[in-house]
TORMARTI-408635 format. One record per residue (C-alpha): residue number from 1; x, y, z. Coordinates in Angstrom, 2 decimals. Layout:
NODE    n        x        y        z
NODE  NUM        X        Y        Z
...
***
This chain:
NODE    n        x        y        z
NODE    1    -4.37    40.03   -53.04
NODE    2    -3.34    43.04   -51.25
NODE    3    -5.55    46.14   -50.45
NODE    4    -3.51    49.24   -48.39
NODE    5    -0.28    49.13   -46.84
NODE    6    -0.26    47.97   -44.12
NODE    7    -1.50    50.51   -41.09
NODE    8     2.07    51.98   -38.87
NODE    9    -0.31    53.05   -36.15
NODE   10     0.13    56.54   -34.60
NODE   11     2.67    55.69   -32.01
NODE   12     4.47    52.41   -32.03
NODE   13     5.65    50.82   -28.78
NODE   14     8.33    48.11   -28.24
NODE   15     6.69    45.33   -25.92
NODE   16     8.91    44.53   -22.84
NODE   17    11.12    41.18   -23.70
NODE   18    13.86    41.39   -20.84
NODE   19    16.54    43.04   -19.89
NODE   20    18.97    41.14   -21.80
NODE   21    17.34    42.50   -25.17
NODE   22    18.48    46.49   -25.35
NODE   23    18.06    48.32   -28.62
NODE   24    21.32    48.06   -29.87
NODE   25    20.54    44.08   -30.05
NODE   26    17.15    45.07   -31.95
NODE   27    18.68    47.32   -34.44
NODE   28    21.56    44.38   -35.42
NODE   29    18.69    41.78   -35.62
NODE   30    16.78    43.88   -37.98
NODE   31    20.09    44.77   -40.37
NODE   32    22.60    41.47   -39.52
NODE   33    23.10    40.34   -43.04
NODE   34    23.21    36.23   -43.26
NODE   35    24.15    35.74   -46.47
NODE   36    20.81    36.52   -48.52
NODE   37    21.23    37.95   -52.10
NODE   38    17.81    38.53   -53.88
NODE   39    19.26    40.51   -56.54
NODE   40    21.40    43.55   -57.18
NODE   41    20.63    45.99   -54.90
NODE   42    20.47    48.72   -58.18
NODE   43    17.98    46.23   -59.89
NODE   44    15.22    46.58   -57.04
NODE   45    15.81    50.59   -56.72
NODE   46    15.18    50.82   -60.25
NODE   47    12.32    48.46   -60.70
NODE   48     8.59    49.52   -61.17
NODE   49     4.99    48.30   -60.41
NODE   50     2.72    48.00   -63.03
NODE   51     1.22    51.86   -62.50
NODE   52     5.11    53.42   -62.49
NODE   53     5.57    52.91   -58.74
NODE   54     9.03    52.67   -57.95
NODE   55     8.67    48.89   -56.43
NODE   56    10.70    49.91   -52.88
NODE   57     7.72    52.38   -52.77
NODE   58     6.55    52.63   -49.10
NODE   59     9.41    50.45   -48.18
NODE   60     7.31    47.52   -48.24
NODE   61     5.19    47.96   -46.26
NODE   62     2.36    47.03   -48.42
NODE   63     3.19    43.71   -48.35
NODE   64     3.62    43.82   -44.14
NODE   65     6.93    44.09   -43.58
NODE   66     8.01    47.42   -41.43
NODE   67     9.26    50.73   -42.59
NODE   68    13.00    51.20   -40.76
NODE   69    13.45    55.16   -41.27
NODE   70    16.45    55.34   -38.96
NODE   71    18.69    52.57   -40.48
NODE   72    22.07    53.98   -41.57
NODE   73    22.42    51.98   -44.78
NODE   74    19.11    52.41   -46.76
NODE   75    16.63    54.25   -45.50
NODE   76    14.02    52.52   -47.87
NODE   77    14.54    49.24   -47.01
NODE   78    12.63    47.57   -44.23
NODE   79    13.06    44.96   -40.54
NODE   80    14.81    42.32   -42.08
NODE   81    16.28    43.25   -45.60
NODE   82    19.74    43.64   -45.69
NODE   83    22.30    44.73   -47.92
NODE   84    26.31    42.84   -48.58
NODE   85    29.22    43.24   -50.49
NODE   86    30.35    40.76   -53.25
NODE   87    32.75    40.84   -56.48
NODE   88    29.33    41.70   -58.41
NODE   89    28.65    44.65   -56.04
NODE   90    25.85    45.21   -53.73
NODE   91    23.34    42.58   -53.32
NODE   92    19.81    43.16   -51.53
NODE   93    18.94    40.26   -49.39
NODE   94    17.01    39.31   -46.15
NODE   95    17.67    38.35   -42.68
NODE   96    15.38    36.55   -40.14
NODE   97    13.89    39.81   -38.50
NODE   98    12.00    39.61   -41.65
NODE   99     9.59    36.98   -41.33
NODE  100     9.99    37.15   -37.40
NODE  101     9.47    40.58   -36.25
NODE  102     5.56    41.16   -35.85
NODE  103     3.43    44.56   -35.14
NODE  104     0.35    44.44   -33.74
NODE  105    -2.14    47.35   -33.46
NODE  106    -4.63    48.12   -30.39
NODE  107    -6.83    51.31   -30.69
NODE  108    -4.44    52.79   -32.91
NODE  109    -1.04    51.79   -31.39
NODE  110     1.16    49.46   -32.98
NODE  111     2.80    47.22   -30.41
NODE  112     6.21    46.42   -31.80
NODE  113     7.02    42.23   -31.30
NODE  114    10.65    40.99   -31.98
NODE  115    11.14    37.46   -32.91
NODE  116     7.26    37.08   -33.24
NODE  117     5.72    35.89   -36.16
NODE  118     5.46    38.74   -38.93
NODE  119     2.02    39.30   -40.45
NODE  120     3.51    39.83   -44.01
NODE  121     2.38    38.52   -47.70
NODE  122     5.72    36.64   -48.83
NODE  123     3.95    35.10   -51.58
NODE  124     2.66    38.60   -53.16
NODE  125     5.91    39.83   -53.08
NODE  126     7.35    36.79   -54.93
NODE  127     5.04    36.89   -57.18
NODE  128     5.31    40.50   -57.58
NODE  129     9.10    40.94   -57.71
NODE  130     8.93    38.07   -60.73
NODE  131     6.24    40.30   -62.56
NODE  132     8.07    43.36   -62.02
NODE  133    11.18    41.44   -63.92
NODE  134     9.43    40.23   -66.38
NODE  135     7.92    43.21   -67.91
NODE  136    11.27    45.05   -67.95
NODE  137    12.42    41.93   -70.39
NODE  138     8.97    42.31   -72.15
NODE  139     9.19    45.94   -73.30
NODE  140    12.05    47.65   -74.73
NODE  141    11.39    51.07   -73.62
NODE  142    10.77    49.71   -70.29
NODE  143    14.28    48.17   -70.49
NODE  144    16.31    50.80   -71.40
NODE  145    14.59    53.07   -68.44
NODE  146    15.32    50.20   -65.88
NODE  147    19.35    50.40   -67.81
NODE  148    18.80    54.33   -67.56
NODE  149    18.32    53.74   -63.68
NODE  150    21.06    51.16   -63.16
NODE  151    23.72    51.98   -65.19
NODE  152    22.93    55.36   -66.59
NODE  153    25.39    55.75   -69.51
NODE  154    28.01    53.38   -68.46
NODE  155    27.73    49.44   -68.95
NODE  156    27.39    46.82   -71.87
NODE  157    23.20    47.14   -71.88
NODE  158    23.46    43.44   -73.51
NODE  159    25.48    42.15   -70.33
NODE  160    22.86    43.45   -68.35
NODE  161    20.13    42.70   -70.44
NODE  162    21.56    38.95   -70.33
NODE  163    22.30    39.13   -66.47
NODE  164    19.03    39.70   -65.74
NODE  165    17.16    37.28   -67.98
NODE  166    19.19    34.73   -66.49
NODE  167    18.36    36.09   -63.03
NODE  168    15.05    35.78   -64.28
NODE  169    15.10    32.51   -66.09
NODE  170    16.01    30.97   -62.50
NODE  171    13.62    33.30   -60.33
NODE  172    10.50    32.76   -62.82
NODE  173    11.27    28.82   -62.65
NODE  174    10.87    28.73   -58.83
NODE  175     7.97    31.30   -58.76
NODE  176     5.85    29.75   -61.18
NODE  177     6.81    25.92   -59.71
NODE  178     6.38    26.73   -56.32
NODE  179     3.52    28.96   -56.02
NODE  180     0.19    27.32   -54.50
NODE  181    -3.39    28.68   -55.44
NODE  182    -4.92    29.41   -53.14
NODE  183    -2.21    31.17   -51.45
NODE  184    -0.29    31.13   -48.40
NODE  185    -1.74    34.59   -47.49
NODE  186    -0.22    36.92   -44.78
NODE  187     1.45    35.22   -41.64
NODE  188     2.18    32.20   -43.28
NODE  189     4.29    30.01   -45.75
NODE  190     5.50    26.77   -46.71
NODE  191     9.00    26.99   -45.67
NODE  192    10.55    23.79   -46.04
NODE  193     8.96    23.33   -49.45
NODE  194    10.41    26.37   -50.62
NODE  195    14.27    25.73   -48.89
NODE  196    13.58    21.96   -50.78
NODE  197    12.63    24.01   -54.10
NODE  198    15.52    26.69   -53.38
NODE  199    18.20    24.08   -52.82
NODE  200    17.55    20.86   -55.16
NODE  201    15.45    23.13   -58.20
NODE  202    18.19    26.27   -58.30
NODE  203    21.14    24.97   -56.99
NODE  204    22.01    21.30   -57.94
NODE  205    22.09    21.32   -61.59
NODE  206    24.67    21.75   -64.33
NODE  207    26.28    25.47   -65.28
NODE  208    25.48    25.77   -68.54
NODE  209    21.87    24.67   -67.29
NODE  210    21.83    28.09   -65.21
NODE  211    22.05    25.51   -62.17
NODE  212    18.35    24.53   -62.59
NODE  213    16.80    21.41   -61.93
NODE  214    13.35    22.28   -62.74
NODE  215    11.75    19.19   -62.85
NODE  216    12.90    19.29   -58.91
NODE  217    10.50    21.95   -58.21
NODE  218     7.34    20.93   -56.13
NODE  219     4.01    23.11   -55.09
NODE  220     4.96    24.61   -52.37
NODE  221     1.37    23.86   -50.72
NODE  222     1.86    23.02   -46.55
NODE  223     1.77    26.23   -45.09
NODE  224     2.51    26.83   -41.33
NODE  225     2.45    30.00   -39.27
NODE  226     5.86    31.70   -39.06
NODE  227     7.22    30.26   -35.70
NODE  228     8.25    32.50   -32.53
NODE  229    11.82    32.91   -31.81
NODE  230    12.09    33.55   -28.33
NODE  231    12.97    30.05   -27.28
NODE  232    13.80    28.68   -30.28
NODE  233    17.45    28.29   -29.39
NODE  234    16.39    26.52   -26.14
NODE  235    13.90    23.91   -27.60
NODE  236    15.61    20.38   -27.90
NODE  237    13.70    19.77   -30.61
NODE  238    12.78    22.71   -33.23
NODE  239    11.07    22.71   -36.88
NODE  240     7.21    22.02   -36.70
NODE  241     7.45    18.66   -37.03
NODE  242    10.15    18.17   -34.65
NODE  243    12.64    16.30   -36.58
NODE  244    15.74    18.31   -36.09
NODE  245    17.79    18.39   -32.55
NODE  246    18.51    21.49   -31.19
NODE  247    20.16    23.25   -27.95
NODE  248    23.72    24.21   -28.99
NODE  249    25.55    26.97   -31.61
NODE  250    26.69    23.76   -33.92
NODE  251    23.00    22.60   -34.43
NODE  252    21.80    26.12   -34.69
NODE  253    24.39    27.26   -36.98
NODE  254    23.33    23.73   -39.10
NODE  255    19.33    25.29   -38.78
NODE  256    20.32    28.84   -40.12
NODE  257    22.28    27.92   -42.87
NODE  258    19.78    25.57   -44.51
NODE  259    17.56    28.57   -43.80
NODE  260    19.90    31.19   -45.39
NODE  261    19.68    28.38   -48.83
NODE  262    16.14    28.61   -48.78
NODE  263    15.98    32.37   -48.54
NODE  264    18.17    33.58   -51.28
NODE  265    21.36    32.25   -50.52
NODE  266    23.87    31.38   -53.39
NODE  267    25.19    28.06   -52.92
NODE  268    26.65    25.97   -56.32
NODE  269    28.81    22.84   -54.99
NODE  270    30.92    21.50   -57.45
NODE  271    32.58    18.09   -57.90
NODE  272    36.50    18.30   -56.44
NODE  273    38.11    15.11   -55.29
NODE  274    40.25    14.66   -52.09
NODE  275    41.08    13.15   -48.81
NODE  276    37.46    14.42   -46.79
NODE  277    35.71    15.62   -49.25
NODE  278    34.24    15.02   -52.90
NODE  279    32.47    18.12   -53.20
NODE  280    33.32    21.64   -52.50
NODE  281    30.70    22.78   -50.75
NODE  282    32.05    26.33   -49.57
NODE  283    34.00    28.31   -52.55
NODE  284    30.45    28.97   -54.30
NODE  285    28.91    30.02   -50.66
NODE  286    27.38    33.44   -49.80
NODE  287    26.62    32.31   -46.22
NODE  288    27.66    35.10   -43.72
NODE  289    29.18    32.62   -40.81
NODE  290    30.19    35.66   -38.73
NODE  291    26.66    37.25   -38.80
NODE  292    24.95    33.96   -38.68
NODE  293    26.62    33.65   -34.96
NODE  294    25.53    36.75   -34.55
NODE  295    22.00    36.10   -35.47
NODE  296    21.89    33.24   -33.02
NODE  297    23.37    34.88   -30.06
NODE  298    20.91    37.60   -30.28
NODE  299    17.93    34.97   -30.71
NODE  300    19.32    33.75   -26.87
NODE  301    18.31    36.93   -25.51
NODE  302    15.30    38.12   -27.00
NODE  303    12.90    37.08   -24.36
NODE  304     9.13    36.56   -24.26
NODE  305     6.75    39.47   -24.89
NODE  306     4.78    40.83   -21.67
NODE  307     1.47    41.44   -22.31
NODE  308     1.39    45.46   -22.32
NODE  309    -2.20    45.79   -21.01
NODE  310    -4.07    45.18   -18.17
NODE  311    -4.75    42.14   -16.23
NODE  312    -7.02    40.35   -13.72
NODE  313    -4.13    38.64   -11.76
NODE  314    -6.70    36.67    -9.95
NODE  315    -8.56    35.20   -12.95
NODE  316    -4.72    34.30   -14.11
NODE  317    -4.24    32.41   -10.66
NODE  318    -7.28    30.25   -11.29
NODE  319    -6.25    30.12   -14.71
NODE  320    -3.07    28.28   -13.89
NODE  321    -4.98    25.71   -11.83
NODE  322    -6.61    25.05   -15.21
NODE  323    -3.29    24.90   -17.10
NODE  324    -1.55    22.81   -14.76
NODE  325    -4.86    20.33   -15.13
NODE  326    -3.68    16.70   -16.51
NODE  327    -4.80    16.99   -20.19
NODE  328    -7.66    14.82   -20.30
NODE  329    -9.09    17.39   -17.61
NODE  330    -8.60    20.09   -20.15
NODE  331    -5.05    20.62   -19.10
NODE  332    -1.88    22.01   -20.84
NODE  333     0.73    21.36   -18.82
NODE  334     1.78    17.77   -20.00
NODE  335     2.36    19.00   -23.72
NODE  336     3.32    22.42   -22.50
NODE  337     4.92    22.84   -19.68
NODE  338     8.51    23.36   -18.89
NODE  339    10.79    20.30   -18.43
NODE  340    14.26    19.58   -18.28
NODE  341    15.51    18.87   -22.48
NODE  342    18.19    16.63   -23.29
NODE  343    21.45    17.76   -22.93
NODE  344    23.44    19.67   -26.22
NODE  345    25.70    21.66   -24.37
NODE  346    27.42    23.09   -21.22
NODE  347    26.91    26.34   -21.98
NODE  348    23.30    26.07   -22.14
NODE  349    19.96    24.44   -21.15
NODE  350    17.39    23.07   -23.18
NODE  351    13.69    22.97   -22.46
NODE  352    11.53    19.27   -23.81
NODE  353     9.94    19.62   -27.00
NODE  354     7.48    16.70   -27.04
NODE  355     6.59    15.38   -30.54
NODE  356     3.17    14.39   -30.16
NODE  357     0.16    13.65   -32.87
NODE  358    -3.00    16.05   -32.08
NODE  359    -4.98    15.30   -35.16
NODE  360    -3.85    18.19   -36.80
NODE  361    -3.12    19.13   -40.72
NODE  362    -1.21    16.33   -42.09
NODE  363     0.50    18.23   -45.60
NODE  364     3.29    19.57   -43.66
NODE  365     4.33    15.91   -42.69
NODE  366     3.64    14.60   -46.38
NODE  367     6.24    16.81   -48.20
NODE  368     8.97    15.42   -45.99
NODE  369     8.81    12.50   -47.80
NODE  370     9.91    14.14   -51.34
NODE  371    12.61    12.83   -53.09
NODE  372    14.60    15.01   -55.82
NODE  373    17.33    14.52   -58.75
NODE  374    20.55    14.76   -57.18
NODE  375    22.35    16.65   -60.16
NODE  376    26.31    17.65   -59.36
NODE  377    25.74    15.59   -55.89
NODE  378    25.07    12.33   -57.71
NODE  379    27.69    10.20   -56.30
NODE  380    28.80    12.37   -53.40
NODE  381    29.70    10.99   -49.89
NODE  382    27.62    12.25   -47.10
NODE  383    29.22    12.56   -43.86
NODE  384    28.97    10.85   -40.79
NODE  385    26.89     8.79   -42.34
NODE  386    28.37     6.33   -45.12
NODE  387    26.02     6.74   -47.24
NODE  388    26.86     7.38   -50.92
NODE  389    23.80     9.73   -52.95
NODE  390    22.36     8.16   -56.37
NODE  391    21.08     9.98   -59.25
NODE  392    17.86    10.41   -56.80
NODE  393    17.60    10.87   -53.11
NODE  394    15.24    12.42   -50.30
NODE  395    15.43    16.02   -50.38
NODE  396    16.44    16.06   -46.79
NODE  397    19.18    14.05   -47.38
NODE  398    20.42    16.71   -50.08
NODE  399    19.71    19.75   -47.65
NODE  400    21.55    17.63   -45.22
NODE  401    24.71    17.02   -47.34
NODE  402    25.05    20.85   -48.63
NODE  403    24.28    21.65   -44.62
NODE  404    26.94    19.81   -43.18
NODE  405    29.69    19.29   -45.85
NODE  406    29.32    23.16   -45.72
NODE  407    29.70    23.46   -41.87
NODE  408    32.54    20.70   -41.64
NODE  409    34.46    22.04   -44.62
NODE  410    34.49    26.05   -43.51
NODE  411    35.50    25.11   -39.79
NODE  412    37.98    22.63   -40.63
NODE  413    39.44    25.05   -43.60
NODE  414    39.30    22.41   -46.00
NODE  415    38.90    24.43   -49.23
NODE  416    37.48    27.21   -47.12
NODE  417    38.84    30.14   -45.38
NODE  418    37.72    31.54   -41.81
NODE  419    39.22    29.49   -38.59
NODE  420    37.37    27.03   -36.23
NODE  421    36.40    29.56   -33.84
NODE  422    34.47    32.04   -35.99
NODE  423    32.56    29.07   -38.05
NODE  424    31.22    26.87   -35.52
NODE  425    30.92    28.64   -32.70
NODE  426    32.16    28.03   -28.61
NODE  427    30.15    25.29   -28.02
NODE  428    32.47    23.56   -30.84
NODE  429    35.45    25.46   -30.24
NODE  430    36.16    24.61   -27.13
NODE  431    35.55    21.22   -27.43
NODE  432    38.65    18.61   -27.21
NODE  433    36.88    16.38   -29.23
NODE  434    36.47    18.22   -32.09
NODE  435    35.23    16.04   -35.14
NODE  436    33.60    13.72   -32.41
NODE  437    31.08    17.20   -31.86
NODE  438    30.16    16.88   -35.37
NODE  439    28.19    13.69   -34.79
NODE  440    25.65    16.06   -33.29
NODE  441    24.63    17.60   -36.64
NODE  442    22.97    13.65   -37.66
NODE  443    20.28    14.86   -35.84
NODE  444    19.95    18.30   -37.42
NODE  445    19.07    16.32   -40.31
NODE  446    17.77    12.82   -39.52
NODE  447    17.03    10.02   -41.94
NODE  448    13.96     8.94   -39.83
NODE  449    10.69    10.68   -38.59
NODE  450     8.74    10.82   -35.65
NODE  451     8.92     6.94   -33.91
NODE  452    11.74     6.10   -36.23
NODE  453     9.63     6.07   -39.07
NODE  454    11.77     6.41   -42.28
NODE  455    11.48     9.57   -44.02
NODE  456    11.17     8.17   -47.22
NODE  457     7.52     6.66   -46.50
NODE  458     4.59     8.48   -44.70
NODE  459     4.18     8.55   -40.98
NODE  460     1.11     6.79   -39.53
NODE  461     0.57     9.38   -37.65
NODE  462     1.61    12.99   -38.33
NODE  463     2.87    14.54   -34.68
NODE  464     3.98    18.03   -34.47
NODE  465     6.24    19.62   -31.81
NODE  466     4.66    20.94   -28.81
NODE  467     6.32    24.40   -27.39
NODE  468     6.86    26.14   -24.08
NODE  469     4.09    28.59   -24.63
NODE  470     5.61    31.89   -23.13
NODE  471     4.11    34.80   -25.12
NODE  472     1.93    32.37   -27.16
NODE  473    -0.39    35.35   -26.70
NODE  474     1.70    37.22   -29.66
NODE  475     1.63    34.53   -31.78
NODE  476    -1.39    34.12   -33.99
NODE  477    -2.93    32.64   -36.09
NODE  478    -2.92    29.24   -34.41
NODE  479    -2.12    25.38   -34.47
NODE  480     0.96    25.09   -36.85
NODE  481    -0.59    25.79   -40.32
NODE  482    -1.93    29.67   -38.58
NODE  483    -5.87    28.39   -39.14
NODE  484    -7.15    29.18   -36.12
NODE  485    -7.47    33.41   -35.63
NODE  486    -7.56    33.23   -31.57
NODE  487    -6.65    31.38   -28.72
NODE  488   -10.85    31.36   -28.21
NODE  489   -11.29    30.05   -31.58
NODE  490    -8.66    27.51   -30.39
NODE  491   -10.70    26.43   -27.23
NODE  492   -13.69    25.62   -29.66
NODE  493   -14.60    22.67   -30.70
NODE  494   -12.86    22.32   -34.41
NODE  495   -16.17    22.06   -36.29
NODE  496   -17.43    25.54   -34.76
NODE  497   -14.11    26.77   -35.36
NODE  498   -13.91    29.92   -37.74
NODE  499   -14.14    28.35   -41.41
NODE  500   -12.36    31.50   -43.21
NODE  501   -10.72    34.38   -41.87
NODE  502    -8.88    37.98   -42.74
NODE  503    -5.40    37.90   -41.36
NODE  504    -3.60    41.11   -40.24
NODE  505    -2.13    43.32   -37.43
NODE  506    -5.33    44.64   -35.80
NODE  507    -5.91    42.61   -32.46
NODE  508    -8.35    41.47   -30.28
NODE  509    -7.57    41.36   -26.41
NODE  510    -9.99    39.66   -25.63
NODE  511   -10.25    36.78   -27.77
NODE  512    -6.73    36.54   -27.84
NODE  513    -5.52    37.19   -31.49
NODE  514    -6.04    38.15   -34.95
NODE  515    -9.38    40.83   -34.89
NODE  516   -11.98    40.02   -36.77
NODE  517   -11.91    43.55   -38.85
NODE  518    -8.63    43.77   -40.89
NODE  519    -8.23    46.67   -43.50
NODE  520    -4.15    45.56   -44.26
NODE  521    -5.06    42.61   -46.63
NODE  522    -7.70    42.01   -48.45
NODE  523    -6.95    38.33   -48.57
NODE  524    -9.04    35.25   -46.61
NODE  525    -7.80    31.87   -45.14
NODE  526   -10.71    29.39   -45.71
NODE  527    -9.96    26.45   -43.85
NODE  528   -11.45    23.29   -44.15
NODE  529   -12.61    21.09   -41.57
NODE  530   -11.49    17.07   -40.67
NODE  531   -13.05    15.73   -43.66
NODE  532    -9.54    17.20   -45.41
NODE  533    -7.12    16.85   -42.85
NODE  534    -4.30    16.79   -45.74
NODE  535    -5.23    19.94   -47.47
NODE  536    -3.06    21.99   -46.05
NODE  537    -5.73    24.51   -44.58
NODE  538    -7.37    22.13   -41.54
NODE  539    -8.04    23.63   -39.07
NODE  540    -9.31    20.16   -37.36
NODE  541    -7.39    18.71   -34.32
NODE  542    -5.84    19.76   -31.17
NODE  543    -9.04    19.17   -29.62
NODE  544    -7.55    20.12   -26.01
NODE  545    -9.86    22.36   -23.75
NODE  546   -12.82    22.24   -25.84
NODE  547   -15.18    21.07   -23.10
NODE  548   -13.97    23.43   -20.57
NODE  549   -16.62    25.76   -19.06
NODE  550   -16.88    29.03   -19.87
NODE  551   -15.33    30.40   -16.58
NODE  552   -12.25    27.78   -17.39
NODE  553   -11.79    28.99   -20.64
NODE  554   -11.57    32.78   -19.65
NODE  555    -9.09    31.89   -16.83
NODE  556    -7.20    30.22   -18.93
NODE  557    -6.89    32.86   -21.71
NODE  558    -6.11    35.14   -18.84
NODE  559    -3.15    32.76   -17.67
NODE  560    -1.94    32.76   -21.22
NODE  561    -1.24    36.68   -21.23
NODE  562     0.52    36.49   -18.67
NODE  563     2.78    33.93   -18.98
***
């Protein structure tokens, strides 16, 4: 799937995103450890490829993500993978910067993006971490040099031999449940299937079972286009198909931690009866609270890219006459424009997120509807809600429960340590009402859809989330599943859209996104057209500017650098 690594570029320059973003705040995005553990950090230093390459070889960078040279911890690891301290010693994990830090490269440069989406191949390094496991367990020789490397002479070898075929047992089960062919390729992934997978498959099932539900694990085969973060915190609404509020620390503390689950958190609940709680939800918990507050605040203040080249300021003028257009005059200001957001919080404003249908892949609304085996929740309250779980229930509810019974149950201290302050943030802190704030996190994870339509059946009509579109120009591939290369392709009619293309870092200033000559990957996105509008890979719908004339659509691309 992969070719070369993935071109650094001969110079690499950081694209202007405000004042308020300094490179002390870049260098803690790129290291702020959340929580993640992928494995022992000794495990991955001593693991191969199949030719003998040592599989931290190039930091990474074969698979997209970016070399970090200058980092005082690890000098091999890349943006985004981070390193923490538990009773079982260093763990490697990953932070956001990972999947939202993008590089771009113009006539050689690379144009350094943070909070954009990354153009890396998540599923190829899945798939090849699980291989690289696996044929350590295979081959003796092979697992007495990986013991050589970890452990050297001291150690039980059978402890570690039967640490890491557990490890393995759980990793392979996910990996070869979740996988999709064809795959996700670079700059995308189906993220919620794979937090559903993470949480209910790995996490939910009995001890002596190696907590794994397997049976709960699901294709993983919706995927969307890593999302911008650069007004993620400010969107009312956030997730692509808008069905979690958003606007204050509480709800964005309730969106990072069911992201930290999905991306190699550990996180066992276990049944413990008393006065608020039936479950402990926090005792078994690697989430970092401190550094997911940290993680958010910096998210505030990384502001939109500014396009680094030149423009035709007068072509952008007409081209905001054509954006502020109504939309049945090939307008975008309706959907995307900037309007006040309902209100989450005095310390901040949010902007409207409209949740509209625009006849666009429908997968990514179909797995919402999953349902999963409840394992050690069976039984377990959910708060704020009354609701009781059975032996099965809708995954959200699950991601829900272990969400906020986590959140409630670390800031109140009940069975967790840490005070109110450092767990939920100012915006709850310094609220008089205190549990009265918490009613805020039912809409992190509603029971009902778009229109109030239950999650538990399919929506008539699948509607996505339309954004603010500040520094949409660093955000390709487009529409939410990333199968449109350009903002031109995006302005074509969806039949004459591009039916496959090579994702990757070189870019096209002109057309607005991904060039049509990429030498990172090797790997193509063939889309299909409205005939499969559930496959996953349509790249019908959001027919919006498609009759424009030719002099419309170039103003308009024009207006969209600059904005």
């Amino acid at each position: 799937m992969l070719s070369v690594a993935a071109p650094l570029g001969a110079q690499t320059v950081y694209v202007d995103q405000g004042d308020s973003w300094t490179g002390a705040l870049r260098s803690a995005f790129y290291t702020q450890d959340q929580g993640s553990r992928i494995m022992p950090l000794a495990w991955m230093q001593a693991l191969t490829g199949p030719d003998g390459t040592p599989f931290l070889a190039d930091s990474l960078a074969r698979y997209g993500y970016l070399p970090m040279p200058d980092r005082d911890d690890d000098a091999t690891l890349p943006v985004g993978f981070t390193t923490n301290e538990s009773a079982d010693g260093t763990a490697i994990g990953m932070t956001c910067a990972a999947c939202h830090t993008r590089q771009i490269e113009v006539g050689g440069t690379a144009y350094r993006i943070d909070g954009g989406p990354a153009i890396v191949d998540f599923q190829s390094f899945l798939a090849d971490l699980d291989a690289a496991v696996l044929a350590v367990l295979a081959d003796d020789a092979a697992f007495d040099a990986f013991a050589d490397k970890v452990a050297g002479g001291d150690g039980d070898r059978a402890d570690l031999r039967a640490e890491l075929e557990t490890w393995s047992k759980r990793f392979h089960t996910l990996i070869a449940g979740s996988l999709p062919d064809p795959a996700w390729g670079p700059a995308r992934l189906d993220a919620v299937s794979m937090i559903f997978n993470r949480l209910t498959g790995l996490d939910l099932g009995a001890p002596e079972d190696a907590y794994l539900i397997p049976e709960n694990i699901l294709i993983a085969d919706a995927p969307t286009r890593y999302p911008f973060l650069w007004n993620a915190a400010r969107q009312d609404m956030t997730q692509w198909p808008g069905f979690a509020e958003n606007g204050n620390d509480l709800l964005g503390l309730a969106r990072n931690l069911g992201e930290v689950y999905g991306v190699f958190g550990e996180f066992h609940p276990t049944a413990k009866p008393g006065l608020l709680f039936d479950r402990d939800y926090v005792t078994d918990n690697s989430a970092n609270w401190e550094g997911l507050k940290s993680l958010e605040d910096a998210i505030w203040k990384i502001g939109a890219p500014r396009w680094p080249w030149a423009l035709d300021e007068d072509l952008a003028e007409q081209g905001r006459t054509v954006f502020d257009r109504a939309t049945d005059q090939g307008g975008c200001v309706e959907c995307h424009g900037k309007k006040q957001g309902a209100f989450r919080s005095i310390f901040h404003s949010t902007w409207a997120t409209p949740i509209l249908p625009a006849g666009t892949d429908e997968r990514e609304c179909e797995i919402l509807t999953r349902t999963a085996k409840t394992g050690v929740l069976e039984g377990a309250k959910v708060p704020l809600s009354g609701k009781t779980l059975g032996a099965e229930a809708a995954a959200f509810d699950l991601l829900g429960l272990s969400v906020i019974g986590a959140i409630i149950q670390h800031a109140t201290g009940f069975r967790a340590t840490g005070d109110l302050a450092s767990a939920a943030h100012a915006d709850l802190a310094t609220d008089e009402d205190f549990m009265g704030r918490f009613d805020d996190l039912r809409g992190a994870f509603p029971t009902s859809g778009p229109d109030g339509v239950t999650l538990e059946t399919a929506a008539p009509a699948c509607a996505y989330e339309s954004r603010v579109l500040d520094g949409i120009w660093a955000a390709a591939p487009y529409l939410h599943n990333g199968s449109v290369p350009t903002l031109r392709d995006l302005l074509t009619p969806p039949a004459e859209r591009t039916a496959a293309f090579t994702p990757g870092p070189a870019y096209d200033i002109d057309a607005v996104g991904m060039a049509a000559g990429q030498t990172a990957f090797d790997h193509v996105i063939e889309t299909t057209g409205c005939d499969q509008i559930s496959s996953g890979n349509s790249r019908c719908g959001h027919d919006y500017g498609t009759t424009l004339s030719e002099a419309d659509k170039r103003a308009l691309l024009e207006y969209l650098k600059s904005i």
